[in-house]
Jmol script that loads the backbone (N, CA, C; Angstrom):
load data "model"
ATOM      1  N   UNK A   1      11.323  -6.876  12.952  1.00  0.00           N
ATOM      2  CA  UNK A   1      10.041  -6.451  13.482  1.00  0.00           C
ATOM      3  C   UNK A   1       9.018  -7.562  13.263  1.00  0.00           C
ATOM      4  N   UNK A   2       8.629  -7.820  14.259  1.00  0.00           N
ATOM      5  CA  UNK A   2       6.819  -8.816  14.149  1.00  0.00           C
ATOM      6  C   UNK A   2       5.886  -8.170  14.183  1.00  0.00           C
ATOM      7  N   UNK A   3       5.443  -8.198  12.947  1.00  0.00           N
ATOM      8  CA  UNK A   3       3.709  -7.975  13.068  1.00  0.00           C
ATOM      9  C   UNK A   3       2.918  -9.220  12.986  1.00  0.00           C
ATOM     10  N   UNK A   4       1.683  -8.746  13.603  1.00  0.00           N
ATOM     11  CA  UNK A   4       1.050 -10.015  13.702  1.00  0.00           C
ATOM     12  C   UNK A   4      -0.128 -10.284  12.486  1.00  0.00           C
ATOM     13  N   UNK A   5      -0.977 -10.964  12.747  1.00  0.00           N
ATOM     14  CA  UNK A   5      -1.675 -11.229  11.404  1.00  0.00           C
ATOM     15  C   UNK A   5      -2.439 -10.167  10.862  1.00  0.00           C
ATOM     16  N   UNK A   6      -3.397  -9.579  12.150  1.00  0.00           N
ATOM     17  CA  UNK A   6      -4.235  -8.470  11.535  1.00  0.00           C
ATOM     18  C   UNK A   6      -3.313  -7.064  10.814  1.00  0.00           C
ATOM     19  N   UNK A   7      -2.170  -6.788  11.469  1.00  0.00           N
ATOM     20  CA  UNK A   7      -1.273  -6.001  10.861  1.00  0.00           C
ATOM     21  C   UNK A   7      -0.608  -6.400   8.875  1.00  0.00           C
ATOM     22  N   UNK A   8      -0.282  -7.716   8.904  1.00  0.00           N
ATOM     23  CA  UNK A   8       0.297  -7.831   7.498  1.00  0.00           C
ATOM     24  C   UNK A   8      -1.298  -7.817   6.918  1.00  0.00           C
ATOM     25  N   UNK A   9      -2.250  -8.369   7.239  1.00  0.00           N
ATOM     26  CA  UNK A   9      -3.491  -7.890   6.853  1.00  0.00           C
ATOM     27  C   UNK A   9      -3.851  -6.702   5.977  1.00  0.00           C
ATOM     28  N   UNK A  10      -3.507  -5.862   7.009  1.00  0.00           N
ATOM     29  CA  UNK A  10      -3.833  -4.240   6.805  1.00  0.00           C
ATOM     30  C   UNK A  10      -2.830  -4.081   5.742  1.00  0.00           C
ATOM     31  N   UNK A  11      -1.400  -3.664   6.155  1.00  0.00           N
ATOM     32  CA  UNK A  11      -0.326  -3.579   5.124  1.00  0.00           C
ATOM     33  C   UNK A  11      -0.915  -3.968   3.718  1.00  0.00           C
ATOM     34  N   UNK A  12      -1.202  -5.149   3.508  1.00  0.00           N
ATOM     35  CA  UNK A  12      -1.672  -5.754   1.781  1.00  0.00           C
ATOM     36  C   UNK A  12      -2.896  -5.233   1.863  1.00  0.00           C
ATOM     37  N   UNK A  13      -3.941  -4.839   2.508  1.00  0.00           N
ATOM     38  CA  UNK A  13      -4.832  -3.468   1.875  1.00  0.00           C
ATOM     39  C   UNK A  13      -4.246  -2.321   1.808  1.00  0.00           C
ATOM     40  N   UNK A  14      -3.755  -1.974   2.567  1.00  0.00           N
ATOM     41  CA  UNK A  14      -3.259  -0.722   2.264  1.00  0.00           C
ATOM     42  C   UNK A  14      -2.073  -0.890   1.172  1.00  0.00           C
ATOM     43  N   UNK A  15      -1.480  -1.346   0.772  1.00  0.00           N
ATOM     44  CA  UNK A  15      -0.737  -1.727  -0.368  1.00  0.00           C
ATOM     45  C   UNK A  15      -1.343  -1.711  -1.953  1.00  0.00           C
ATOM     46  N   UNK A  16      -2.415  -2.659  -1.481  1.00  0.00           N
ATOM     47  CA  UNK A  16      -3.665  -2.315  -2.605  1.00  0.00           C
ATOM     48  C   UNK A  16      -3.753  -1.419  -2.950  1.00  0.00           C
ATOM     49  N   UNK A  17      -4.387  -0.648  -2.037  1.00  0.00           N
ATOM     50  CA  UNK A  17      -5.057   0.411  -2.501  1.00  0.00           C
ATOM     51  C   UNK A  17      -3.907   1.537  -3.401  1.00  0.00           C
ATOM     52  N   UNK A  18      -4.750   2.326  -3.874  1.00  0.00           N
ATOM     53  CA  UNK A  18      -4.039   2.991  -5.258  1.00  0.00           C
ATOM     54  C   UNK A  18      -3.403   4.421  -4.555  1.00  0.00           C
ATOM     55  N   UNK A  19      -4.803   4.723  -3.486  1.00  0.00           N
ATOM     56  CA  UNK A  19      -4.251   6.495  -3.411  1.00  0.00           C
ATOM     57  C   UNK A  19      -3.462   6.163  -2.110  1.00  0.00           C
ATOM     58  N   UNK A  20      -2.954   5.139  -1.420  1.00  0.00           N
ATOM     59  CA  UNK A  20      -2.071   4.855  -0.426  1.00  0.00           C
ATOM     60  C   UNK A  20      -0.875   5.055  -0.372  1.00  0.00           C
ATOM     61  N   UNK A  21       0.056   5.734  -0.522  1.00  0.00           N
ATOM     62  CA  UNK A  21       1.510   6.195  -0.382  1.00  0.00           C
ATOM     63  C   UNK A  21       2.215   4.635   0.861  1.00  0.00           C
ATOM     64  N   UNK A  22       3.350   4.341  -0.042  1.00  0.00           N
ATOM     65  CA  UNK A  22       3.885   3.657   0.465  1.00  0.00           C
ATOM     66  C   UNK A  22       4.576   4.317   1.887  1.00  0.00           C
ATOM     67  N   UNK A  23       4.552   5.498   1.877  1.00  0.00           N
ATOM     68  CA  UNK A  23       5.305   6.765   2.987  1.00  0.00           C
ATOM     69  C   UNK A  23       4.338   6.290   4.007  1.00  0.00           C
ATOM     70  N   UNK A  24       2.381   6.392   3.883  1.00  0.00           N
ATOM     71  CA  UNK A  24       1.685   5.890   5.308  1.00  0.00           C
ATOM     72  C   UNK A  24       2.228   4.944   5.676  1.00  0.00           C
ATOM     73  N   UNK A  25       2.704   3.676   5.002  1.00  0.00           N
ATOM     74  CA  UNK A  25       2.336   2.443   5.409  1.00  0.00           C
ATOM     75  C   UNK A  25       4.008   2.481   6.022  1.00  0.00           C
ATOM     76  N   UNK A  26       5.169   3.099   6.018  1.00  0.00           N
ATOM     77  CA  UNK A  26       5.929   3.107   6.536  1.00  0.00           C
ATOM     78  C   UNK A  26       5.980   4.142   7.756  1.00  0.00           C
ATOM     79  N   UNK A  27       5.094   5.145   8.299  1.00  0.00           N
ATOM     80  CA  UNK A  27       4.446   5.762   8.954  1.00  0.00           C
ATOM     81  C   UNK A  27       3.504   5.204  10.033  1.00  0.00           C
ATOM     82  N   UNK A  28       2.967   4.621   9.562  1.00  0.00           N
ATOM     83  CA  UNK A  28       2.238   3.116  10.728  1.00  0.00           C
ATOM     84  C   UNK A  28       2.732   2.543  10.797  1.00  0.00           C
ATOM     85  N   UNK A  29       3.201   1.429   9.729  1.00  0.00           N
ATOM     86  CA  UNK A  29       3.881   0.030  10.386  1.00  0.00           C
ATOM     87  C   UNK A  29       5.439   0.192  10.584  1.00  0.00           C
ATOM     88  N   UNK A  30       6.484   1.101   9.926  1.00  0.00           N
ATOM     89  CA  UNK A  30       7.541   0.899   9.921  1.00  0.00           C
ATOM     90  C   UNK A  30       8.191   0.143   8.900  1.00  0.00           C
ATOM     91  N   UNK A  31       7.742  -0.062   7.716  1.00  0.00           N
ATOM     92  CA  UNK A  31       8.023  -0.838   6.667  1.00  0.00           C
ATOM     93  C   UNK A  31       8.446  -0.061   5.559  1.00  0.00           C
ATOM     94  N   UNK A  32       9.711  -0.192   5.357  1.00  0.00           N
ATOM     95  CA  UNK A  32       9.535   1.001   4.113  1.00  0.00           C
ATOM     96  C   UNK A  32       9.288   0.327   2.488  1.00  0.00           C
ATOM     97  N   UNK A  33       9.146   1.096   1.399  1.00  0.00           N
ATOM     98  CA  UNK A  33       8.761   0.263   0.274  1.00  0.00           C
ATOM     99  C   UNK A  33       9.265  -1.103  -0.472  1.00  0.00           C
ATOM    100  N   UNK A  34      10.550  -1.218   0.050  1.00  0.00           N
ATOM    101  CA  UNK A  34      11.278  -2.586  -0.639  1.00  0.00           C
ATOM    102  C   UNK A  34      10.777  -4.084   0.965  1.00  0.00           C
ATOM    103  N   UNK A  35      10.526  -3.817   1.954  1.00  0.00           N
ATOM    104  CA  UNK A  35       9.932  -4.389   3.126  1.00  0.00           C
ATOM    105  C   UNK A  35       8.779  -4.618   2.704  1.00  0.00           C
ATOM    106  N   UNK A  36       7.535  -3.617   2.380  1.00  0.00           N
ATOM    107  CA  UNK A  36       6.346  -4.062   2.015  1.00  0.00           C
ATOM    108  C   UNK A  36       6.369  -4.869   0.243  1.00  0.00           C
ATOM    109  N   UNK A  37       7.410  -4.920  -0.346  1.00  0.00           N
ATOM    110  CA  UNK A  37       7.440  -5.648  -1.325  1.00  0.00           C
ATOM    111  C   UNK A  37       7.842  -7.020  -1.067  1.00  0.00           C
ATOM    112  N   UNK A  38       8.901  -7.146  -0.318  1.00  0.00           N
ATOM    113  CA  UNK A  38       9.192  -8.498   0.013  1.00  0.00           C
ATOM    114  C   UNK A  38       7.796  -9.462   1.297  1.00  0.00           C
ATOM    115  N   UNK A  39       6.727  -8.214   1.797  1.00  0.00           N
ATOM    116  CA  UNK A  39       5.870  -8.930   2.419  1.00  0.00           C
ATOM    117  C   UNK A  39       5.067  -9.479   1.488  1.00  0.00           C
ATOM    118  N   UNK A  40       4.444  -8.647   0.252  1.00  0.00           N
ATOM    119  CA  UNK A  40       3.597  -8.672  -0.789  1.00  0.00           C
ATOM    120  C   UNK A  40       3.776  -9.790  -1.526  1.00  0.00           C
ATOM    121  N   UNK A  41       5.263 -10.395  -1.572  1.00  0.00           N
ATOM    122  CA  UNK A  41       6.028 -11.610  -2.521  1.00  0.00           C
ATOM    123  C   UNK A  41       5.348 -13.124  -1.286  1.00  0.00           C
ATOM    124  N   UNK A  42       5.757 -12.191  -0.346  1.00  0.00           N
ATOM    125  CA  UNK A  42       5.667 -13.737   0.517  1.00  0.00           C
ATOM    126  C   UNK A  42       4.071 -14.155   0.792  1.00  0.00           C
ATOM    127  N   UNK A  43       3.185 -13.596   0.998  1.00  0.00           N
ATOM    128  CA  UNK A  43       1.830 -13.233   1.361  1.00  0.00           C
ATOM    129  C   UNK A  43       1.108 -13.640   0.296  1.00  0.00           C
ATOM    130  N   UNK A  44       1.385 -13.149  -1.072  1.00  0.00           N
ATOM    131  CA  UNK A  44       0.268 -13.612  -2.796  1.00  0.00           C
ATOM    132  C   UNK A  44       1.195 -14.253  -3.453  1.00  0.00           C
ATOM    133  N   UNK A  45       0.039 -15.133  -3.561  1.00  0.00           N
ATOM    134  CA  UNK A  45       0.215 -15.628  -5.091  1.00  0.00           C
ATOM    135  C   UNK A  45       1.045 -14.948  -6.124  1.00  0.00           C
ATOM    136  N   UNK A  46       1.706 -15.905  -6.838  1.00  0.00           N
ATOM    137  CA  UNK A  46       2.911 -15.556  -7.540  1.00  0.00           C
ATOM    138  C   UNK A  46       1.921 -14.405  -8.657  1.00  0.00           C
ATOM    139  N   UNK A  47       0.936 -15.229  -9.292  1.00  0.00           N
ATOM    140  CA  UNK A  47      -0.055 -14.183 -10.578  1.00  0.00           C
ATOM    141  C   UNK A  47      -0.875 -12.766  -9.385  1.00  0.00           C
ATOM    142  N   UNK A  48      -1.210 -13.132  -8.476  1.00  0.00           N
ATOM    143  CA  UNK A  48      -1.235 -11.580  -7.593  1.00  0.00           C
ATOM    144  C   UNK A  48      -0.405 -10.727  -7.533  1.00  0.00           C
ATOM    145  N   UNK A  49       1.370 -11.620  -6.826  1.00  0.00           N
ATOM    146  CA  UNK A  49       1.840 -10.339  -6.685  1.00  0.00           C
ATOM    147  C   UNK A  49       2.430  -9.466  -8.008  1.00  0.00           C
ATOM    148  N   UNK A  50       2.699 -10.202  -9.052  1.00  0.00           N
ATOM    149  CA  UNK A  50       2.919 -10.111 -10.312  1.00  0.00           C
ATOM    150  C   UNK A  50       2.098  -8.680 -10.858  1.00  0.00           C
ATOM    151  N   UNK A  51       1.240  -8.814 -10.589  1.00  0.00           N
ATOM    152  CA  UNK A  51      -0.327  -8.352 -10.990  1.00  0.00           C
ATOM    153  C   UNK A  51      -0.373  -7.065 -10.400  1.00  0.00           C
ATOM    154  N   UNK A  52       0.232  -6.599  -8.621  1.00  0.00           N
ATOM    155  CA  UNK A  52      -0.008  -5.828  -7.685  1.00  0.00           C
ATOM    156  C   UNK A  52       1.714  -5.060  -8.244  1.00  0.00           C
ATOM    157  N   UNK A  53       2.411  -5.520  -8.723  1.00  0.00           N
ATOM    158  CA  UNK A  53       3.681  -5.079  -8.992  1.00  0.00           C
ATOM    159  C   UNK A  53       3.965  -4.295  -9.938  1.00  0.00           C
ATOM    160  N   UNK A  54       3.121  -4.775 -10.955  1.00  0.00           N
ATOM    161  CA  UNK A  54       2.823  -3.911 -12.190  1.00  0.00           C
ATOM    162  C   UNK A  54       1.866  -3.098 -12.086  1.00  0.00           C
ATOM    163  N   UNK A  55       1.062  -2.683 -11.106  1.00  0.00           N
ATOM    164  CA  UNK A  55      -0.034  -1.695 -10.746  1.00  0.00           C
ATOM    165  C   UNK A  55       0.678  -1.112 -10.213  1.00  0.00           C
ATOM    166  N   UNK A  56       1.464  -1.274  -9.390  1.00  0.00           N
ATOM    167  CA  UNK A  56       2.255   0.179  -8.116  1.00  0.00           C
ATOM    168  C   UNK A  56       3.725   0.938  -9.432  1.00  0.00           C
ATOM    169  N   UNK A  57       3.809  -0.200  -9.367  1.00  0.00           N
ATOM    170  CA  UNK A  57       4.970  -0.075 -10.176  1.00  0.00           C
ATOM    171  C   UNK A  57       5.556   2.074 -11.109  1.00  0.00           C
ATOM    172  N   UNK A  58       6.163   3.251 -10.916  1.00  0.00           N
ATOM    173  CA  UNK A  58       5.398   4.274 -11.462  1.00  0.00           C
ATOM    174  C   UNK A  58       4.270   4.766 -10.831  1.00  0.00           C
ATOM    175  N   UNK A  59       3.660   4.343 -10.593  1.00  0.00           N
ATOM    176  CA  UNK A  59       2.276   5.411 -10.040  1.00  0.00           C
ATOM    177  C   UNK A  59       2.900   5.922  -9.019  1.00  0.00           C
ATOM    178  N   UNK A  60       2.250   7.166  -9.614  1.00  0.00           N
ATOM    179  CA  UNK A  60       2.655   8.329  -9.079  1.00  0.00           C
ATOM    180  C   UNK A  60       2.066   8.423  -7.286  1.00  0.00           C
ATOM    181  N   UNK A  61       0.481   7.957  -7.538  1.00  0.00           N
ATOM    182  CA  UNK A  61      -0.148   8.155  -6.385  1.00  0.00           C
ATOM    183  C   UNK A  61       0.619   7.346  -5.070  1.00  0.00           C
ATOM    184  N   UNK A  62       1.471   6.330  -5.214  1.00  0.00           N
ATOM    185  CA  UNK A  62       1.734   5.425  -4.535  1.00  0.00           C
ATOM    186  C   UNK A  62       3.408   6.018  -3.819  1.00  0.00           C
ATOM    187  N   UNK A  63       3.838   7.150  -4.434  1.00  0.00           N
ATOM    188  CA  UNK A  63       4.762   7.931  -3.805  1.00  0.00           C
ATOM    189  C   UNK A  63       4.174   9.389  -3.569  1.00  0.00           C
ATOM    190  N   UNK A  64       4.925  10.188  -2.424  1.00  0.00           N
ATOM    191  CA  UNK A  64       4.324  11.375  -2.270  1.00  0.00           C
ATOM    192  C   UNK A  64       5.051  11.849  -3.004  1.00  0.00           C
ATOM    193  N   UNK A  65       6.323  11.760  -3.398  1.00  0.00           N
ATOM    194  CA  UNK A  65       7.303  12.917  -3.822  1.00  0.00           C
ATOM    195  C   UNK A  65       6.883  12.928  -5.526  1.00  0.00           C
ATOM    196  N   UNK A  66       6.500  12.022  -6.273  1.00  0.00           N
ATOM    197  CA  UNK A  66       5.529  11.803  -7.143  1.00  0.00           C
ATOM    198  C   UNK A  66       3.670  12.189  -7.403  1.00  0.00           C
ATOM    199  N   UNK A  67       2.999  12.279  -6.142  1.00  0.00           N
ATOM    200  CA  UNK A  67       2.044  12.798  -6.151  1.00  0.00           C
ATOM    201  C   UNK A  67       1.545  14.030  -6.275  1.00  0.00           C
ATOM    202  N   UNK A  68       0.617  14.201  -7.050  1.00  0.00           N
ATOM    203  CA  UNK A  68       0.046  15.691  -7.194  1.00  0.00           C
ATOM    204  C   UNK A  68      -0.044  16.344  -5.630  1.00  0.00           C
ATOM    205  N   UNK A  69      -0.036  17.507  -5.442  1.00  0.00           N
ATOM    206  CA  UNK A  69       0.329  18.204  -4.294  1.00  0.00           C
ATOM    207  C   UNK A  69      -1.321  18.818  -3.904  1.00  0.00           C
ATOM    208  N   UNK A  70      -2.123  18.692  -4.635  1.00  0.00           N
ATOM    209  CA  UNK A  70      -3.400  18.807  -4.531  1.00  0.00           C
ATOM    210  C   UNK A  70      -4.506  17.815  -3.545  1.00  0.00           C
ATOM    211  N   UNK A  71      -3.832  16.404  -3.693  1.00  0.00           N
ATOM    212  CA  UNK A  71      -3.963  15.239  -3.385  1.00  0.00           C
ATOM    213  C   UNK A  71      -3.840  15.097  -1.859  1.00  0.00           C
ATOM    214  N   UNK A  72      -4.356  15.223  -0.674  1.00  0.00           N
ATOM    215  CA  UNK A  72      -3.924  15.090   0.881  1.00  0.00           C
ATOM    216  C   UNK A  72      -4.537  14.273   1.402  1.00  0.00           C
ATOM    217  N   UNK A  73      -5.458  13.269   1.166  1.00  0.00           N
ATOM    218  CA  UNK A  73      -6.178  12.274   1.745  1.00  0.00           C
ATOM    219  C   UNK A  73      -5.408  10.794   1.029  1.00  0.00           C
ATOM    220  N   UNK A  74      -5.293   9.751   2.270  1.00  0.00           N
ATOM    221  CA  UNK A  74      -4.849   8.465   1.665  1.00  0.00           C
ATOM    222  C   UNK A  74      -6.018   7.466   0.947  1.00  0.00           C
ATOM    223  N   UNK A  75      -7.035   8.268   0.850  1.00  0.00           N
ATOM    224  CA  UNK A  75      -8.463   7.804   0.605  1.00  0.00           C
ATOM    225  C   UNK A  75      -9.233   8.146   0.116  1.00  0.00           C
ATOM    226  N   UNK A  76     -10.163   7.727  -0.791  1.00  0.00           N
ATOM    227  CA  UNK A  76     -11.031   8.117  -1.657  1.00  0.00           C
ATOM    228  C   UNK A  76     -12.184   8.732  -0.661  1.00  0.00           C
ATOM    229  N   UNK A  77     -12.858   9.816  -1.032  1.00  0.00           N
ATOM    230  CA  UNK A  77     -14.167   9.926   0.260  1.00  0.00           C
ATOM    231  C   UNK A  77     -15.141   8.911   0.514  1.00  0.00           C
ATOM    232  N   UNK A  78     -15.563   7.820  -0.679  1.00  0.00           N
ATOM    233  CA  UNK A  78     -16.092   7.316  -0.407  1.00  0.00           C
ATOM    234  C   UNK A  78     -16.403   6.004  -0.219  1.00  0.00           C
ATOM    235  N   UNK A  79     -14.706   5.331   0.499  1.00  0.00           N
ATOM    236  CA  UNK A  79     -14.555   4.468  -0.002  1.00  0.00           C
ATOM    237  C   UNK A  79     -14.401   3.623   1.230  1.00  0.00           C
ATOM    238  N   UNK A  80     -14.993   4.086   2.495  1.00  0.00           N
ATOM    239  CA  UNK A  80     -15.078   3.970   4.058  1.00  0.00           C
ATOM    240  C   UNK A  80     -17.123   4.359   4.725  1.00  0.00           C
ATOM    241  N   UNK A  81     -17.778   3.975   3.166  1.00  0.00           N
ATOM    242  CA  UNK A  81     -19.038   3.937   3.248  1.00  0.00           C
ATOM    243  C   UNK A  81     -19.511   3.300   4.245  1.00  0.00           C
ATOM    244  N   UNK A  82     -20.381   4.094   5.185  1.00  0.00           N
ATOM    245  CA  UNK A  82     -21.420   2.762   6.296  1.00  0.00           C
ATOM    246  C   UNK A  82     -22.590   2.618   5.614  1.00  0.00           C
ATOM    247  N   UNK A  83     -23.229   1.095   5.930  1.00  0.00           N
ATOM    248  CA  UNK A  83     -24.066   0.087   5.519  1.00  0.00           C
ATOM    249  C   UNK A  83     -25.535   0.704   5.922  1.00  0.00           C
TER     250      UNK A  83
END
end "model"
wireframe off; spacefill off
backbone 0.3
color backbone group
């Protein structure tokens, strides 16, 4: 699969982010979690992805089948603030 720039873009925010389920980002892009890891390796810095690996790594929020069931937004409310 090719994605183009603004797409691996998105992917490594949405990767970032904490309350993001690796399930969306294979839901939009088609990437499932070991795909968006090998993008994450190729894309940062060795001390980034290092850094982003040990943050996802366990968290719960970052799988659904792990996530609190309370939890239904991939997003904080306020974290899509206008200026």
């Amino acid at each position: 699969m090719s994605l183009t720039e603004e797409e691996n873009s998105r992917i490594i925010e949405m990767a970032w982010e904490d309350r993001t389920p690796f399930e969306a980002i294979e839901l939009q892009f088609g990437l499932n979690e070991s795909q968006v890891i090998l993008l994450m390796r190729s894309s940062l810095k060795r001390g980034s992805f290092e850094l982003w690996r040990e943050r996802v790594s366990g968290r719960a929020s970052k799988h659904l089948k792990l996530r609190n069931p309370e939890i239904s937004r991939g997003y904080c409310p306020t974290q899509y603030k206008q200026r």
